[in-house]
N, C-alpha and C positions, 0 to 999 in steps of 0.2 A: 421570866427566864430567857426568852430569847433565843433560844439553842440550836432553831434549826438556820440553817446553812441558807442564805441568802442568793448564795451559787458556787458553783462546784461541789464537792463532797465532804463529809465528816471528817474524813482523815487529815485538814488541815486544822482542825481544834480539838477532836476528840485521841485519848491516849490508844496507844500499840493494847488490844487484847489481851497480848502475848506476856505483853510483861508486868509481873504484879508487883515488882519492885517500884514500879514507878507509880502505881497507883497508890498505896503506900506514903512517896515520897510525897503525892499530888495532898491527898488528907492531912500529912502533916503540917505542908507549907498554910493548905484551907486552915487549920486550927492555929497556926501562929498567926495567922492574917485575923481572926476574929468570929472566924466562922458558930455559927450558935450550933449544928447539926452537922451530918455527913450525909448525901444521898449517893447509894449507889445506885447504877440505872445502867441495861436490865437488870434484875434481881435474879432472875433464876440461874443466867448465864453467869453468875459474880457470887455465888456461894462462897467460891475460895477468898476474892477479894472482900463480903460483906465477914465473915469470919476471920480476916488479919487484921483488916478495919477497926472491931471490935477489940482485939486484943492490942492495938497501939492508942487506941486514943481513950480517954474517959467521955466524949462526945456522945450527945446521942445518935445512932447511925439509923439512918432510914431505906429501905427497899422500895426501888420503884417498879412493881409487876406491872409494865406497860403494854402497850394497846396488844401487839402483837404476840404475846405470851397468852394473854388472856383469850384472842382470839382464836388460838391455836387449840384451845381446851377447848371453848365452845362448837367449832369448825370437827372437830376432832370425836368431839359429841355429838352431834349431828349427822356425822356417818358410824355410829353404834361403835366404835375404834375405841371408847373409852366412860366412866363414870363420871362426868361433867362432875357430878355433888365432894365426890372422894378424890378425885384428881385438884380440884379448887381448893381443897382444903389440905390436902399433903403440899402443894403448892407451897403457898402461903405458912403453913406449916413448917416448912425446911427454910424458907428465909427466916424465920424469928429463930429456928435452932441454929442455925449457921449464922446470929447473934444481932438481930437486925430489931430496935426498940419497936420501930415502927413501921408500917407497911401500906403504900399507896398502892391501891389496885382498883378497877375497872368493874372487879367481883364485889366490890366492898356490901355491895347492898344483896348479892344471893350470899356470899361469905355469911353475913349476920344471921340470914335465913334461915340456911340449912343450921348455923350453931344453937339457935333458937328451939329446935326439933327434938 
């Protein structure tokens, strides 16, 4: 994948936030180019975009819950501020309802854990 920035910042390959229009536009051009999947990344931060995603493309779309999502639960758990097991799983939980097939996360091995219980 290759994606980070060799130098200078994100903002000279990664799209505006702000606008989901164009994110949108970015999946559809991905799907006429041949694209097999759609990742969005962050996942949490992209609810709205991982949900419009879903309703333009028949693609399967995937959630990327990356490092810093993740870290912010565990970080967050760690000073008593929150339920690490029920936070991970509402997480994860609202990217697959806001329509996401699949979900790359960091948690994937305590995710299975605590579902196992």
């Amino acid at each position: 994948l290759d994606s980070a920035p060799k130098e200078g910042d994100k903002k000279t390959y990664q799209m505006d936030p702000a606008n989901a229009r164009e994110a949108i536009r970015e999946v559809m051009l991905d799907e006429e180019e041949g694209a097999d999947w759609i990742l969005i990344k962050p996942g949490l931060p992209y609810l709205d975009i991982i949900r419009l995603t879903r309703e333009h493309t028949a693609l399967p779309v995937a959630a990327y819950h990356v490092s810093g999502e993740f870290a912010m639960l565990k970080a967050a758990a760690e000073k008593g501020w929150l339920d690490y097991d029920s936070c991970l799983i509402e997480s994860l939980l609202s990217m697959r309802r806001a329509g996401a097939d699949m979900i790359f996360t960091y948690g994937a091995i305590d995710a299975a854990s605590i579902l196992q219980r």
